[in-house]
Residue frames relative to the residue before (quaternion, step in Angstrom):
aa qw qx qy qz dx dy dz
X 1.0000 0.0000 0.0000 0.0000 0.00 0.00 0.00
X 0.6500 0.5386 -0.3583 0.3987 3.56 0.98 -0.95
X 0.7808 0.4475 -0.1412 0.4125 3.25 0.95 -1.24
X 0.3350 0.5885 -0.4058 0.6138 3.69 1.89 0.01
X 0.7001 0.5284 -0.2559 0.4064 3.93 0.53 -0.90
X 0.7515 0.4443 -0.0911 0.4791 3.10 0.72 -1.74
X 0.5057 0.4341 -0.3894 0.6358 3.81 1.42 -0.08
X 0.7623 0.4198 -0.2157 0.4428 3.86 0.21 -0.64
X 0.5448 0.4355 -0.4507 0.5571 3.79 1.09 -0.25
X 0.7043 0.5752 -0.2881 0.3003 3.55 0.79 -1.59
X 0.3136 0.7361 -0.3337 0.4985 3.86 1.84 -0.85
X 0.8230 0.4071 0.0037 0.3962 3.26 -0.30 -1.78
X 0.4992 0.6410 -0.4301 0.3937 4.07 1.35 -0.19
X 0.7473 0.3294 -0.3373 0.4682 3.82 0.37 -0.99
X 0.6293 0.5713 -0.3697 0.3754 3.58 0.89 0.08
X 0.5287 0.5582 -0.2529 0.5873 3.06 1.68 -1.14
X 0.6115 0.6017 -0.3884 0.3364 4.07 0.95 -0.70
X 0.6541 0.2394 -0.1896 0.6920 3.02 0.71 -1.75
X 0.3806 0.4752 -0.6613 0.4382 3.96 -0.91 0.47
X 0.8675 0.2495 -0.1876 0.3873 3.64 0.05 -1.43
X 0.5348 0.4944 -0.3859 0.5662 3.77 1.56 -0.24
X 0.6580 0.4836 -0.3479 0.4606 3.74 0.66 -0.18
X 0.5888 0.4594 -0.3827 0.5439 3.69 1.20 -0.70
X 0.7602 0.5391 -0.2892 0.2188 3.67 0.82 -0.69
X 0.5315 0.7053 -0.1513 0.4441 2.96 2.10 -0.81
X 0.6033 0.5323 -0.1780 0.5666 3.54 1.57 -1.35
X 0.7443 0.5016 -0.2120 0.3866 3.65 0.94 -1.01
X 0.5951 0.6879 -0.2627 0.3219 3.23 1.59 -0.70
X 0.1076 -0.8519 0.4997 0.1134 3.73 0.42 0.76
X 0.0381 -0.7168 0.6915 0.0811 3.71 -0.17 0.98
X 0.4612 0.6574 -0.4849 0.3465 4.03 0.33 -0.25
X 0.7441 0.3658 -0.1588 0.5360 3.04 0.92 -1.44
X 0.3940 0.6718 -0.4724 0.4127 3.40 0.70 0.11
X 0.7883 0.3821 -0.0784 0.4758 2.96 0.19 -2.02
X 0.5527 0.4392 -0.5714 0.4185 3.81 0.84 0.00
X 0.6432 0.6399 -0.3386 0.2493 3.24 0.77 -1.72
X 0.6469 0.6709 -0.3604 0.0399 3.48 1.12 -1.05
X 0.3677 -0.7157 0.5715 0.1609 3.93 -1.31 0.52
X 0.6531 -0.5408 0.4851 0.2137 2.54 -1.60 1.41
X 0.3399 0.7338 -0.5849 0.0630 3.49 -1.67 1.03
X 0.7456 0.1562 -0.1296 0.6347 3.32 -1.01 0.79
X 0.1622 -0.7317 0.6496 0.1274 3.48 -2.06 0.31
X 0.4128 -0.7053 0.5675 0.1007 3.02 -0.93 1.51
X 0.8322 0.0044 0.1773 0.5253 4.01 -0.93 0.52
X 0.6166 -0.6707 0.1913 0.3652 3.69 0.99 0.86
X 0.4805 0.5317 -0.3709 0.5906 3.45 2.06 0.75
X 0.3575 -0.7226 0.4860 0.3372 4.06 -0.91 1.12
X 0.3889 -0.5944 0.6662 0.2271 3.33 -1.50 0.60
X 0.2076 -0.7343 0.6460 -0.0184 3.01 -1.74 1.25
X 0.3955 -0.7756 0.4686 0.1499 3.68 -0.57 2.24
X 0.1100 0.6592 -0.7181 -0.1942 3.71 -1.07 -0.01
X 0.3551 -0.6339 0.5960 0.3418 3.89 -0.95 -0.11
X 0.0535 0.7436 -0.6665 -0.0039 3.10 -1.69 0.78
X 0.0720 -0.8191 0.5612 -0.0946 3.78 -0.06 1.25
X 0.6835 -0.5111 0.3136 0.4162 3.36 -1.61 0.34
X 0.1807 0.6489 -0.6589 0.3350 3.99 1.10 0.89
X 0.7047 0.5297 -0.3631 0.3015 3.36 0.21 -0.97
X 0.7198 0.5350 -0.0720 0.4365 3.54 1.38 -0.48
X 0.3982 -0.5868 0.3885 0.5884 3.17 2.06 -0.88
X 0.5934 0.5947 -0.4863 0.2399 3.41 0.72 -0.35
X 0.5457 -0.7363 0.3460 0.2008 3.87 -1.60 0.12
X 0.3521 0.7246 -0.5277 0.2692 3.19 2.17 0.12
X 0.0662 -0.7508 0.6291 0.1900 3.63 -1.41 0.09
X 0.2118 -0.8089 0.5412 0.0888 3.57 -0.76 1.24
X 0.0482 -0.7435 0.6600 -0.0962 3.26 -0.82 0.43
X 0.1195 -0.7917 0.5827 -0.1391 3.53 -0.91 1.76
X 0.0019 0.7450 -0.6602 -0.0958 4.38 -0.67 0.41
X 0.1405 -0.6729 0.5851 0.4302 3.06 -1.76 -1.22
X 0.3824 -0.7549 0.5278 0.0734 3.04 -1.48 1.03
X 0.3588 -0.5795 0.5989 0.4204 3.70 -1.00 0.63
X 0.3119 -0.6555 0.6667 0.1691 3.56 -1.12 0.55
X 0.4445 -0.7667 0.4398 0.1454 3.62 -0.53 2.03
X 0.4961 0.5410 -0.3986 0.5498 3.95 0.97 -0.11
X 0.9091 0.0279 -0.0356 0.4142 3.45 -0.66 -1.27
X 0.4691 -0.7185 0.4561 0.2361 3.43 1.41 0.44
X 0.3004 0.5803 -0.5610 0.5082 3.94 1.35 0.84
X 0.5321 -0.5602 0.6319 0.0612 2.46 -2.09 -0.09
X 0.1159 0.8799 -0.4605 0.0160 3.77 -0.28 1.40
X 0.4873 -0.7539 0.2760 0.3437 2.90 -1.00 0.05
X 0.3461 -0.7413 0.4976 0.2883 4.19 -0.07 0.91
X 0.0915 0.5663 -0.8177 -0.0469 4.27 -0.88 0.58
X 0.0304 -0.5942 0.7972 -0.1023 3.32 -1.64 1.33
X 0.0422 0.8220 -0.5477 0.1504 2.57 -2.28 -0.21
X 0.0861 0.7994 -0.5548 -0.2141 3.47 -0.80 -0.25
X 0.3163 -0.7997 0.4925 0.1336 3.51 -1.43 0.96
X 0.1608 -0.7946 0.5852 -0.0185 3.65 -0.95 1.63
X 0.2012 -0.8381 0.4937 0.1160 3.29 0.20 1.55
X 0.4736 0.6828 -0.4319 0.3507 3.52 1.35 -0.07
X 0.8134 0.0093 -0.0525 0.5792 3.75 -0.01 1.26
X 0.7558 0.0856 -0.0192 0.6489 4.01 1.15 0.34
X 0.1184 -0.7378 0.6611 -0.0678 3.61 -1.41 0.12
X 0.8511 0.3351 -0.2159 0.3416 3.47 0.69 0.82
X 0.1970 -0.8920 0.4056 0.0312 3.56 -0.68 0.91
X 0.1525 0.8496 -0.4971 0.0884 4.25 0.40 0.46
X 0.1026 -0.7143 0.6889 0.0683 3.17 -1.28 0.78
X 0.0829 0.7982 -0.5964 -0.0162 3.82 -0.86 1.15
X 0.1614 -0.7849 0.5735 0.1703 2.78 -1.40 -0.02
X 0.3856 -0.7602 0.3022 0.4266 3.51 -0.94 0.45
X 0.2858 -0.7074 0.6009 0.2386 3.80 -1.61 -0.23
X 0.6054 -0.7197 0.3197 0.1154 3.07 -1.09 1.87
X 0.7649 0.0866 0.1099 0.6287 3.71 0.18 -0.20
X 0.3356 -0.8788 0.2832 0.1866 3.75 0.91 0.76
X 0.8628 -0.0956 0.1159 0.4826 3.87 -0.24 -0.47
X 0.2943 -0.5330 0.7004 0.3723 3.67 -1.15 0.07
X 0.6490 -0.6177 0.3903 0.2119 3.16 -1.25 1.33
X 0.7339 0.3234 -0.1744 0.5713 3.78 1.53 -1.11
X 0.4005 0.5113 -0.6445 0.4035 3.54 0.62 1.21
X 0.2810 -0.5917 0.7472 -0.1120 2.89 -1.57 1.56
X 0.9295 -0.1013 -0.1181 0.3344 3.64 0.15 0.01
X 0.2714 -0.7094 0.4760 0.4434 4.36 -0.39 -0.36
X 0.2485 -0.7510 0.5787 0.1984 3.19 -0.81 0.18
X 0.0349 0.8795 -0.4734 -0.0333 3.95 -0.05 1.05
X 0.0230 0.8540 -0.5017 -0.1357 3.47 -0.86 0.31
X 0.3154 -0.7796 0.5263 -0.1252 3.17 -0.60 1.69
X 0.0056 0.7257 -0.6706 -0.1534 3.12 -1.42 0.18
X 0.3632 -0.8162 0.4492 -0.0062 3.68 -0.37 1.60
X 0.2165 -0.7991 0.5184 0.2142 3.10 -1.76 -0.49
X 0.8309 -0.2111 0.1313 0.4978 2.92 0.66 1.08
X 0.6677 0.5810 -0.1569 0.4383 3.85 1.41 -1.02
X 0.3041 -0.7650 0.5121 0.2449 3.03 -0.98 0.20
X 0.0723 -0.8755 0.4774 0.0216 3.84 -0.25 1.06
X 0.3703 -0.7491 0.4770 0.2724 3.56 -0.39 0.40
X 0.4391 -0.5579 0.6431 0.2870 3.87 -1.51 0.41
X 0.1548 0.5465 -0.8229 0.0090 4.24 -1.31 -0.22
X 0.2771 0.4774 -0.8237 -0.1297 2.26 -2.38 0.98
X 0.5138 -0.6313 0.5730 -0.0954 2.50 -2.01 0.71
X 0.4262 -0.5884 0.5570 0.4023 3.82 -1.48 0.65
X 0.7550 -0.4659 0.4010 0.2285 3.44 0.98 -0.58
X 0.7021 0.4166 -0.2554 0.5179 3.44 1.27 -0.73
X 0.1693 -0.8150 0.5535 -0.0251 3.79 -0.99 1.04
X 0.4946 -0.6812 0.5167 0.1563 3.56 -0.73 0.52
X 0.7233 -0.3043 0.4258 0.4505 3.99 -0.73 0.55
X 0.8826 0.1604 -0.0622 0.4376 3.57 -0.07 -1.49
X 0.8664 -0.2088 0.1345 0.4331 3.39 0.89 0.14
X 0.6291 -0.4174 0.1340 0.6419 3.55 -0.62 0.12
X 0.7667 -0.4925 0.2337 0.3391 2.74 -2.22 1.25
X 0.4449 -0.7602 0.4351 0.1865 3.47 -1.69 0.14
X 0.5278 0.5230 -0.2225 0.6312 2.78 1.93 0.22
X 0.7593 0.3296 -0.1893 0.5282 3.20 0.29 -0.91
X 0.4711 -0.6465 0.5687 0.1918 4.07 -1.30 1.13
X 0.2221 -0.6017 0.7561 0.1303 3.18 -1.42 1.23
X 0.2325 -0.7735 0.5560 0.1961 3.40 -0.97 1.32
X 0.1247 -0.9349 0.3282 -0.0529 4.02 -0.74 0.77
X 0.1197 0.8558 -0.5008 0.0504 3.74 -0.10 0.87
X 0.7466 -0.4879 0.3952 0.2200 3.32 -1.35 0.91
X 0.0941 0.7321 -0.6745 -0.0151 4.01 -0.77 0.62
X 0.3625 -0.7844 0.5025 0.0282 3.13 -0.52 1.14
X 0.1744 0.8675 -0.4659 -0.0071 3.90 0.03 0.07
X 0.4114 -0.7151 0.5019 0.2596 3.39 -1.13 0.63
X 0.6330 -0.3851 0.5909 0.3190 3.50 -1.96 -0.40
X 0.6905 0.5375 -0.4477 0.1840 3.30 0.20 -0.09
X 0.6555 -0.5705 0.3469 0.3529 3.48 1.00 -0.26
X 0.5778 0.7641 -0.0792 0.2756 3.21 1.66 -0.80
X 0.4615 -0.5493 0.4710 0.5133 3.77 -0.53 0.88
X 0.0935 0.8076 -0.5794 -0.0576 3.84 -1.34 0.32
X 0.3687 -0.6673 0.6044 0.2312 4.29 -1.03 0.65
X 0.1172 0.5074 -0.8534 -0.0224 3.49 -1.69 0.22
X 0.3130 -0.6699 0.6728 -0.0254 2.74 -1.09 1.40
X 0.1453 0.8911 -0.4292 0.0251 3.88 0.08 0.84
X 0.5578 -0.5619 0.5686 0.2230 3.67 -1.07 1.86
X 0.3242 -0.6527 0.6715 0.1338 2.96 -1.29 1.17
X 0.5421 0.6452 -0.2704 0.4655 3.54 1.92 -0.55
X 0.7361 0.4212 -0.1779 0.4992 3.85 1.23 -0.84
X 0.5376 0.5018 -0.4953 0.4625 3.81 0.98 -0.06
X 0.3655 -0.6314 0.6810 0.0639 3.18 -1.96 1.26
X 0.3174 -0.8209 0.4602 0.1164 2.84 -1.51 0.76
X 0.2856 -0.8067 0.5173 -0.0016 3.37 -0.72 1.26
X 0.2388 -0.6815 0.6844 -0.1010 3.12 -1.56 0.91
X 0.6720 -0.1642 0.2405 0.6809 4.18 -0.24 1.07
X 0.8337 -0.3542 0.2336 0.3535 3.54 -0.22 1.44
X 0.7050 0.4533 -0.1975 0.5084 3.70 0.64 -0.59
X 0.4042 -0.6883 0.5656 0.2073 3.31 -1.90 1.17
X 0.1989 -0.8100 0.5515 0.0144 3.28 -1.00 1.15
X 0.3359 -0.7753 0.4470 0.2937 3.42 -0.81 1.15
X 0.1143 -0.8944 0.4149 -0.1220 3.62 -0.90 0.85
X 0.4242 -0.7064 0.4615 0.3288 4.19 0.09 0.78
X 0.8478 0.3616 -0.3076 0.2362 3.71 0.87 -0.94
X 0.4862 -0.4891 0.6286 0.3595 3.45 -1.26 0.03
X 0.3579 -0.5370 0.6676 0.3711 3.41 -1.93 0.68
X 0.3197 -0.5999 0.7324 0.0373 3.11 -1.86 0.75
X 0.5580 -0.6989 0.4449 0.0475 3.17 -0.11 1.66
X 0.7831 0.2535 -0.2269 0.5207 3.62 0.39 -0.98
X 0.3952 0.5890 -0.4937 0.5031 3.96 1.32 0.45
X 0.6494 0.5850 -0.4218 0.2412 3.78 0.20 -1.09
X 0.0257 0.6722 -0.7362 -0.0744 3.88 -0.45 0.48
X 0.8938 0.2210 -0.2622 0.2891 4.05 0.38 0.00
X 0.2067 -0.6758 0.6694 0.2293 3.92 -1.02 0.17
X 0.1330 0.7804 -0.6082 -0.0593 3.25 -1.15 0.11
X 0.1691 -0.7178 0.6590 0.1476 4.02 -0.66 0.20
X 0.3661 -0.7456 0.5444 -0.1173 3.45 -1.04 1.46
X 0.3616 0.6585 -0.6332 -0.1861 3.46 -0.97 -0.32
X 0.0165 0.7974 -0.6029 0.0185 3.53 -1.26 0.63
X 0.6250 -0.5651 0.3126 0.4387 3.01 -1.59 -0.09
X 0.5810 0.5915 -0.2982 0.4729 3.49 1.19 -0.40
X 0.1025 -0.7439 0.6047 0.2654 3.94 -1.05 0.06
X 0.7917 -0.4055 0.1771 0.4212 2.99 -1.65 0.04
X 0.6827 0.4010 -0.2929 0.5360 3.96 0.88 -0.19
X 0.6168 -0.7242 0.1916 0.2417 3.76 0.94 0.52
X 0.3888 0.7227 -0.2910 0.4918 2.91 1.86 0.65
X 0.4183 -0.7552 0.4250 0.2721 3.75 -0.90 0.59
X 0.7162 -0.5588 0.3561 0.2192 2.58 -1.60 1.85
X 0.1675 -0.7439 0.5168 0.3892 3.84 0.12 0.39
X 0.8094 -0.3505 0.2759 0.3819 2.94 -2.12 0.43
X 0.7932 0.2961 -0.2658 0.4610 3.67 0.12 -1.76
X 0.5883 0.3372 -0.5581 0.4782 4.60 0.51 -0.01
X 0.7988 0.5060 -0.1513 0.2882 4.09 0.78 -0.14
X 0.3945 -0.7370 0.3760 0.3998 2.86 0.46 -1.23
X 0.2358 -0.7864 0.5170 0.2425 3.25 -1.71 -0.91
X 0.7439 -0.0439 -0.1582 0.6478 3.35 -0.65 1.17
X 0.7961 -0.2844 0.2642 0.4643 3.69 -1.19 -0.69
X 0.1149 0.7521 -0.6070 0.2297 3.29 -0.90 1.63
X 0.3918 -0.7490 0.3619 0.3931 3.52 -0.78 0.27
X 0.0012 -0.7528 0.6088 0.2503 3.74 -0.63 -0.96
X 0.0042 -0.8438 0.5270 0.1013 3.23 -1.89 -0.27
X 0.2264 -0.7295 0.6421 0.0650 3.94 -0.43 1.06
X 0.3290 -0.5455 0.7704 0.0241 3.15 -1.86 1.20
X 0.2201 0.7347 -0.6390 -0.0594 3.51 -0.58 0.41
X 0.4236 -0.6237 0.6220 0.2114 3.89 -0.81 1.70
X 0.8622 0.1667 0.2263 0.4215 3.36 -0.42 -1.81
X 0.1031 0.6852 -0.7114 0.1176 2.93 -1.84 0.85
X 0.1478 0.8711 -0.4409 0.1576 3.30 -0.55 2.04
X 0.4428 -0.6702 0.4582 0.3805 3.46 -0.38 0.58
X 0.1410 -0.7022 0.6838 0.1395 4.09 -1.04 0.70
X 0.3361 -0.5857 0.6857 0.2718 3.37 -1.68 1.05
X 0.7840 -0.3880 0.3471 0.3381 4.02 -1.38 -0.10
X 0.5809 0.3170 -0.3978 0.6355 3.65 1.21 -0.65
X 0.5839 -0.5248 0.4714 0.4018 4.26 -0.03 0.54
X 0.5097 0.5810 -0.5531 0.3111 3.90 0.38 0.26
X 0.5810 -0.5027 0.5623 0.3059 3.69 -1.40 0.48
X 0.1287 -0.7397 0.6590 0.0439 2.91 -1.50 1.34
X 0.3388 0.7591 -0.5193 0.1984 3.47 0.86 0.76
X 0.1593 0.8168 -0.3992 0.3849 3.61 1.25 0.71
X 0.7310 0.5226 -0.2040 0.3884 2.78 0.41 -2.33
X 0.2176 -0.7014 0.6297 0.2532 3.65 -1.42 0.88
X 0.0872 -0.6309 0.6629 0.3936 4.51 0.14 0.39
X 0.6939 0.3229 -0.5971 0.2402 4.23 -0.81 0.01
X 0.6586 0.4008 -0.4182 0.4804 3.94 0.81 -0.61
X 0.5397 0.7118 -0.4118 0.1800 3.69 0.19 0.72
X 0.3993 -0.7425 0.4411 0.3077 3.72 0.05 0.81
């Protein structure tokens, strides 16, 4: 009789799965995210404002969770993405934020400086437009790899606006266009299980099952082609 039961509860599990990944999806409030969101860092001499958006949005159980911090060295202000990842139904955490009047038209690359752990996290930007279930399905999230070490240490990625891939629902998609720099209204910084060319995040730049992580991010600047900072540039006084 027990085991007549225990075959018939066990029936009724993958239903009982997606049942609870469906209760999570409806519950996820990404609206309220995006009210909740906090000021950090300044983009092009205008502050950027963070909401989180994780694989809640999907049913999944990762839970991200982002501050700022006075940074005890230069006595600035950065910007903390945390968290913990629960690949158990999802695999991914991102905090973004939008940008007003998008790129200078002659940025060619960003220059970020971070201080990591060891993970690999990805850059996205974006025009901005998103779909019910997540980012937009039409429109490419453009994406490149940031490697980071263990050491604790102030660190640059210098990132090619020429080397980021474009993605669609997690995946690279082949495509004729070029980002256009003054399109971008978003930045975001990611980690998942997937990089930017659709391959898995390996174990030791990732993880496994439910671990935490964390990214310092100091800075975020736009570069013109001769490698100088275009954080000058005003995008609202621009004809």
């Amino acid at each position: 009789m027990i085991v007549r039961r225990k075959k018939k509860f066990m029936k009724h599990v993958p239903l009982l799965i997606m049942m609870g990944q469906l209760f999570r999806v409806m519950s996820y409030d990404r609206a309220a995210n995006e009210r909740n969101a906090i000021p950090g860092l300044k983009f092009l001499g205008h502050p950027l404002k963070w909401h989180r958006l994780d694989d809640g949005v999907m049913g999944g159980r990762s839970e991200t969770h982002h501050s700022v911090e006075e940074s005890s060295q230069s006595g600035s202000s950065m910007l903390h993405f945390s968290g913990q990842i629960n690949t158990t139904g999802g695999g991914f955490c991102s905090i973004r934020a939008r940008i007003a009047g998008g790129m200078p038209l002659d940025t060619t690359a960003l220059r970020i400086k971070h201080i990591g752990d060891g993970k690999t996290y990805k850059l996205l930007l974006s025009d901005g437009t998103k779909s019910t279930s997540g980012p937009s399905r039409r429109s490419p999230s453009w994406q490149a790899d940031i490697p980071t070490s263990k050491t604790g240490v102030d660190e640059t990625s210098e990132i090619s606006l020429d080397s980021l891939t474009p993605s669609i629902i997690g995946g690279p998609i082949t495509t004729d266009s070029k980002l256009d720099p003054t399109q971008v209204q978003e930045i975001g910084f990611m980690l998942s299980l997937k990089l930017s060319n659709g391959q898995l995040n390996p174990v030791d730049t990732f993880g496994s099952g439910i671990f935490p992580f964390s990214l310092r991010i100091l800075s975020i600047e736009p570069v013109g082609a001769d490698g100088k900072s275009l954080s000058n540039f005003d995008s609202e006084n621009t004809e």
